[in-house]
C-alpha positions in Angstrom: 31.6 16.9 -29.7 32.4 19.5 -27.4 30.7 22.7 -27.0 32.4 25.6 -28.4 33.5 28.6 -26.7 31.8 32.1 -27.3 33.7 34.3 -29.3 33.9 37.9 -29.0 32.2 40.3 -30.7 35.0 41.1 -32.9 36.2 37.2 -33.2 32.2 37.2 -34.6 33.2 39.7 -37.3 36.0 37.9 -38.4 34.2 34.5 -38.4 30.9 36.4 -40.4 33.9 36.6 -43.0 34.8 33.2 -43.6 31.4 32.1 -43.0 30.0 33.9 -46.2 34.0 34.6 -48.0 35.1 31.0 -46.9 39.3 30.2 -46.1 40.8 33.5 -46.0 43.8 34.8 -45.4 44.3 37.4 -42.8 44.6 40.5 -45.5 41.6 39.2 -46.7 39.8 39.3 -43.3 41.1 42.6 -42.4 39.7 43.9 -45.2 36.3 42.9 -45.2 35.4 43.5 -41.5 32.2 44.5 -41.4 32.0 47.5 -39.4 34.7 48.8 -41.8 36.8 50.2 -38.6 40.3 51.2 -39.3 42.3 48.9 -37.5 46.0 47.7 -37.9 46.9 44.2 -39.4 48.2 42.8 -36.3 45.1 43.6 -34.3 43.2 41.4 -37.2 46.2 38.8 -36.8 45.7 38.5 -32.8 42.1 38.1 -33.6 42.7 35.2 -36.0 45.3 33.5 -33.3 42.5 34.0 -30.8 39.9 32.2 -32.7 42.4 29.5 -33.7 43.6 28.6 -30.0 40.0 28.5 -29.2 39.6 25.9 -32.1 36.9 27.8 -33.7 39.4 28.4 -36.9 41.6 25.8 -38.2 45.0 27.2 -40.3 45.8 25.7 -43.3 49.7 26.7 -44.9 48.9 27.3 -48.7 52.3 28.5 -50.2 53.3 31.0 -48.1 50.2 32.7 -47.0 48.2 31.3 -44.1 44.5 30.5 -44.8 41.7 30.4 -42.2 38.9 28.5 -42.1 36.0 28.0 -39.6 35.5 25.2 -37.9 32.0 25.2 -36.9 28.9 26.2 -38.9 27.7 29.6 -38.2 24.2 28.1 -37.1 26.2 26.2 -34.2 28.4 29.3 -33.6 25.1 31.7 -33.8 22.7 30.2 -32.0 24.0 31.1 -28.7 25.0 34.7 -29.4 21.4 35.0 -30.7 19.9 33.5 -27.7 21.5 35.6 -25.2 20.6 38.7 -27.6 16.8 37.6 -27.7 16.9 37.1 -23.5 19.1 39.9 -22.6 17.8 43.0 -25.2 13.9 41.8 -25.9 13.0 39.5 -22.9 13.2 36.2 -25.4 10.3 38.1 -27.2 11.1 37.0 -30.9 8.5 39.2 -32.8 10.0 42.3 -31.2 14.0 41.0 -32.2 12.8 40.4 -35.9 10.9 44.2 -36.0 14.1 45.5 -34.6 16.3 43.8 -36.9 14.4 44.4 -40.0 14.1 48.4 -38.6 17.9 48.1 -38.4 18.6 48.2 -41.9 17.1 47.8 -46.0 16.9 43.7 -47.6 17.5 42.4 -51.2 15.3 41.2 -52.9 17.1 38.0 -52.6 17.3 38.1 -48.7 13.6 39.2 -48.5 12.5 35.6 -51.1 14.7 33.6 -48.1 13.1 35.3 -45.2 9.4 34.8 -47.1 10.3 30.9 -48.0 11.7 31.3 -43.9 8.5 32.2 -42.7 6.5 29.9 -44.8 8.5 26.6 -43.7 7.5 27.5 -40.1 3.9 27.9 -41.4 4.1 24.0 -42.2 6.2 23.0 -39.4 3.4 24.8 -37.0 0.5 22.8 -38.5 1.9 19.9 -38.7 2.5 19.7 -34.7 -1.0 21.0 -34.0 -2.1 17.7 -35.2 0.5 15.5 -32.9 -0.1 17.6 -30.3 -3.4 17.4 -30.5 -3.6 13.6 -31.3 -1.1 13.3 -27.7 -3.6 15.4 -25.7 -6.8 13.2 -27.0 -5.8 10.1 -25.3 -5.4 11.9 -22.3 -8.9 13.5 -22.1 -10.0 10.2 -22.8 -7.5 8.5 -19.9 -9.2 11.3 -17.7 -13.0 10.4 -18.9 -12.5 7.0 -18.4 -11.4 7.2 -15.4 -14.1 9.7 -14.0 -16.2 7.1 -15.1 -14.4 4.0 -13.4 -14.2 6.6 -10.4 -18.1 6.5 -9.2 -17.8 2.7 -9.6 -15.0 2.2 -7.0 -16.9 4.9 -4.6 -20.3 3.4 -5.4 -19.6 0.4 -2.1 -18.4 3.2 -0.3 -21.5 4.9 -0.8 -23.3 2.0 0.4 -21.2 0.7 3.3 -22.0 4.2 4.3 -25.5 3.7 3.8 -25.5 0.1 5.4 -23.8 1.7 8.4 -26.2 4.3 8.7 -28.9 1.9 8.4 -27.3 -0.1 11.3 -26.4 2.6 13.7 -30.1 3.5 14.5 -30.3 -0.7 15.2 -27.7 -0.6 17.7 -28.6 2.6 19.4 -32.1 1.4 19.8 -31.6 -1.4 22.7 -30.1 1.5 24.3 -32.5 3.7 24.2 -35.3 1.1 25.3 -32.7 -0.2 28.4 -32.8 3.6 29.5 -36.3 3.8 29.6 -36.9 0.4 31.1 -34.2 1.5 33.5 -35.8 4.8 34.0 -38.9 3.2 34.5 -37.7 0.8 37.1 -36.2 3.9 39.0 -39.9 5.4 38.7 -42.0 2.6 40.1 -39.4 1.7 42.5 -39.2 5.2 43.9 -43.7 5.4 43.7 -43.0 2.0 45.8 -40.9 4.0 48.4 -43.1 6.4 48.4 -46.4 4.4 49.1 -44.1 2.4 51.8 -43.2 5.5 53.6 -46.6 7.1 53.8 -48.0 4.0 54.6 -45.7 4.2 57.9 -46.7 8.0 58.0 -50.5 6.9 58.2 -50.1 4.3 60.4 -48.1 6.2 62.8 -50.4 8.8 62.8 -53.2 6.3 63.1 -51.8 4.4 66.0 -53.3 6.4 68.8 -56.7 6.8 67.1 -56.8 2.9 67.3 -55.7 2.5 70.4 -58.0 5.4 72.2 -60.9 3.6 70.2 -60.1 0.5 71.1 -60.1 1.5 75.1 -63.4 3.8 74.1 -64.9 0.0 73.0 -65.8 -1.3 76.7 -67.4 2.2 78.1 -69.1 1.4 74.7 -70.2 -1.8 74.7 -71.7 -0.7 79.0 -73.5 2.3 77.8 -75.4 -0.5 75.0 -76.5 -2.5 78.2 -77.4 0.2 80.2 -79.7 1.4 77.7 -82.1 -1.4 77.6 -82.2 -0.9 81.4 -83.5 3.0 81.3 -86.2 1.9 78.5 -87.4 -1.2 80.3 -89.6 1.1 83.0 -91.1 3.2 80.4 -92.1 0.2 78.9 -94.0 -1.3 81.4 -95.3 2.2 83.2 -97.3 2.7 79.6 -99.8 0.0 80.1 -100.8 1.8 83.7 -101.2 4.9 81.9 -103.3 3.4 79.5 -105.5 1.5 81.6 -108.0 4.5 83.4 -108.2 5.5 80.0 -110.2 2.0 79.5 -111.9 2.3 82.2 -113.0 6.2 81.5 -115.0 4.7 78.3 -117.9 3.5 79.9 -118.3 6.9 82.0 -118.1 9.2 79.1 -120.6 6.9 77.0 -123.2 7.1 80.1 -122.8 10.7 80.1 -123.5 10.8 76.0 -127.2 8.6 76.9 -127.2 11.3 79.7 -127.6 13.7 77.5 -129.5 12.2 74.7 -132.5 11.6 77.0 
């Protein structure tokens, strides 16, 4: 079905009629307008042949009088009007359109029972969702649960992969770390090596003429060891001549002693 069109807000008055009068003639309409206006018949009668090309009326030929009737419900007709009146005047803030309306004007009894029993039927209508919408929203904490759950599950071989690699990396890195030092150490001794090498050379060079001047010192040397034995051989044999008058100055000295004793 299509969707009506708006009507104006006099087309609404005369539609408010046959919504609570129901099929009525144009007199009848006219009469019963609600904001009780003084207006002329045909102004009602273009209002009515409005309404009827927009096919929210249909006209009906009862004698000789024409009757009106509407051709949607005034909840479908309604609905919208009230809509853009809750959007446009209160911000789509219902509580403050009903305190308005209600300020507006006085109820019957009668209209006060309906807006009570109103009132109550979306008392039940609200309580029974809560449970739906509650009963929607549990399997979806749960959904979320379980799969927080599940979630440390999945990581948990990430966790150890990680772990495993972590274990492994100081493995690897190791033989590096004991090539540099051998290497390190191979730089060291060979470098000591150089270094003993070259003072070696230094020492030598530097020793070179020592060994050479000793080894021409060797032969004066080596004379100067046979000439000594030649300078001590006279003073060997001159001692025994020395000696000897001392021999033969003993018997002298022990005549001299009887010499004396007598």
């Amino acid at each position: 079905m299509a969707r009506p069109i708006h009507p104006s807000n006099l087309e609404l008055q005369a539609l408010s009629v046959l919504w609570h009068e129901g099929p009525s003639t144009v007199a009848a309409v006219h009469e019963t307008l609600p904001d009780r206006k003084d207006r002329a018949y045909t102004t009602v009668l273009s209002v009515m042949q409005s309404l009827e090309r927009k096919s929210l009326v249909k006209r009906a030929l009862v004698g000789r009088a024409h009757v009106y009737e509407a051709a949607y419900s005034q909840e479908v007709i309604v609905q919208r009007a009230t809509h853009d009146f809750l959007t446009n005047a209160f911000g789509g803030r219902l509580g403050e359109a009903l305190l308005a309306i209600l300020s507006a004007g006085t109820l019957t009894p009668e209209e006060k029972t309906n807006i009570e029993r109103e009132l109550q039927r979306h008392k039940t209508m609200a309580a029974k969702k809560a449970p739906t919408k509650a009963a929607k929203k549990a399997p979806a904490k749960k959904a979320v649960k379980k799969v927080a759950k599940k979630a440390p599950a999945k990581k948990a071989p990430a966790k150890k992969a990680a772990k495993k690699a972590a274990t492994k990396a100081p493995a690897k890195k190791a033989p590096a770390k004991k090539a540099a030092k051998k290497a390190a150490k191979k730089v060291a001794n060979s470098a000591k090596k150089v270094a003993k090498k070259a003072a070696k050379k230094v020492v030598a060079k530097k020793a070179a003429p020592a060994k050479k001047a000793a080894k021409k010192a060797a032969p004066a040397k080596k004379a100067a060891k046979k000439a000594a034995p030649a300078k001590k051989a006279p003073a060997k044999k001159a001692a025994p001549a020395k000696k000897a008058p001392a021999k033969k100055a003993a018997p002298a000295k022990k005549a001299a002693k009887k010499a004396a004793k007598n």
